[in-house]
Every structure is written in C-alpha cells, then in structure tokens.
DRENVO-709132 format. One record per residue (C-alpha): x, y, z; residue number from 1; residue in one letter. Coordinates in nm, 4 decimals. Example, Ala and Ser with C-alpha at 12.3 -4.5 7.8 and 13.67 -1.06 7.14 Angstrom:
BEGIN
u,v,w,resi,resn
1.2300,-0.4500,0.7800,1,a
1.3670,-0.1060,0.7140,2,s
END
This chain:
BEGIN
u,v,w,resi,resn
0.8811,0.9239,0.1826,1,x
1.1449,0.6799,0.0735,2,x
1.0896,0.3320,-0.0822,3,x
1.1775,0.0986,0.2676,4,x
0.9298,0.3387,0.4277,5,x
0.6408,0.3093,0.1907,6,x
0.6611,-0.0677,0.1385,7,x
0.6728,-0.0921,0.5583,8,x
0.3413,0.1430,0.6040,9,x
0.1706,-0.0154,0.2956,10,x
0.2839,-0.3669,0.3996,11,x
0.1202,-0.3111,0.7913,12,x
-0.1874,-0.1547,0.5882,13,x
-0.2291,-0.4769,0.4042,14,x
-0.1736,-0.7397,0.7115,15,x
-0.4620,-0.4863,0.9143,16,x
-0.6628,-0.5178,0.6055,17,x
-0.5890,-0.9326,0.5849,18,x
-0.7078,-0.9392,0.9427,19,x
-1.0155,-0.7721,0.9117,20,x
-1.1273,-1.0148,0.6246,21,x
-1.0419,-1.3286,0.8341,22,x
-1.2293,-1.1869,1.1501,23,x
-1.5037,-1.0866,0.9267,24,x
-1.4886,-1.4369,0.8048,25,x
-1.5466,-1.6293,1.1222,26,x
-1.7260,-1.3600,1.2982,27,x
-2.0030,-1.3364,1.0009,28,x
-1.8971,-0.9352,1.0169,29,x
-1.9471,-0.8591,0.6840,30,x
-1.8937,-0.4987,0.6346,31,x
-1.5637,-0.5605,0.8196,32,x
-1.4795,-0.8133,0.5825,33,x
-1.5289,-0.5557,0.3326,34,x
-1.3332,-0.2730,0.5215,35,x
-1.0325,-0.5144,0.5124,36,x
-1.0976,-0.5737,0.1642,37,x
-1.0939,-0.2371,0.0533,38,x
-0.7996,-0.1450,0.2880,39,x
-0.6029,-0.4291,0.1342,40,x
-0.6285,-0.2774,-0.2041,41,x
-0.6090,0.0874,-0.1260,42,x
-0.2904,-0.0433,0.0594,43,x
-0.1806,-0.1634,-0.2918,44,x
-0.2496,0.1178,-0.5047,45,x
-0.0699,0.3278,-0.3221,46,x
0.2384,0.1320,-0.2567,47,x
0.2116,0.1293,-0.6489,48,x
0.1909,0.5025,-0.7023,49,x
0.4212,0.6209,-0.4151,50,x
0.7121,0.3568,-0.5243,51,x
0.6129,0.4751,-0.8885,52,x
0.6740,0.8641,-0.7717,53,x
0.9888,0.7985,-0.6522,54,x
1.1229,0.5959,-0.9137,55,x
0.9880,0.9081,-1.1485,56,x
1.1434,1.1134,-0.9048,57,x
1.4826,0.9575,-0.9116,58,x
1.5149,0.9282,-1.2408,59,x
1.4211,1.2607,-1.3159,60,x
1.7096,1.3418,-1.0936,61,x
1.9492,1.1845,-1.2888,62,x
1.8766,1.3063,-1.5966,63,x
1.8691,1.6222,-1.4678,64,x
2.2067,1.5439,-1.3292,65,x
2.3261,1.4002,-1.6800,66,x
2.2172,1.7308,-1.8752,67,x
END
C-alpha cells in the first residue's frame, strides 16, 4: 500500500474512532467510548508502522539500486 493510501485509511480510522468517543461521551456509552479509543490508537500505530515499512522499503531500494 502506498503512503497517500495509508495516511487516507488510517486518517478515516481515526475520525470513526474520534466519533465513537464523543457519542460515547454524551450518550454515557462507555464501552463505545472505549472502542473509539482503542480504534484511535490502533489507527496510529499502524499508520506508524506501514509509513515506517515503506520508507524501509524505499530505501532499501535505493541502496540496492546504488550497489
């Protein structure tokens, strides 16, 4: 998956997860305030690791390229 990709699905993952912590908020839901907290940061960590991957990726490329 490429980088514009990644930071779209992660960045939707993270508004859902925003959501659900608000409506959890005025609704007195508290397990969906959870669920959007723990969506929020899986959203995170892997936008990290994925954007990490193919930085790793591409610049294993190049050096690969170089040599």
């Amino acid at each position: 998956m490429d980088l514009i990709a990644i930071v779209l699905v992660e960045g939707f993952n993270i508004l859902k997860g925003a959501f659900d912590i608000f409506k959890g908020a005025f609704t007195g839901d508290w397990a969906l305030m959870w669920e959007g907290v723990k969506t929020v940061f899986t959203a995170i960590w892997t936008g990290i690791k994925e954007a990490l991957s193919v930085a790793l990726t591409g610049i294993n490329d190049y050096i690969k390229t170089v040599f």
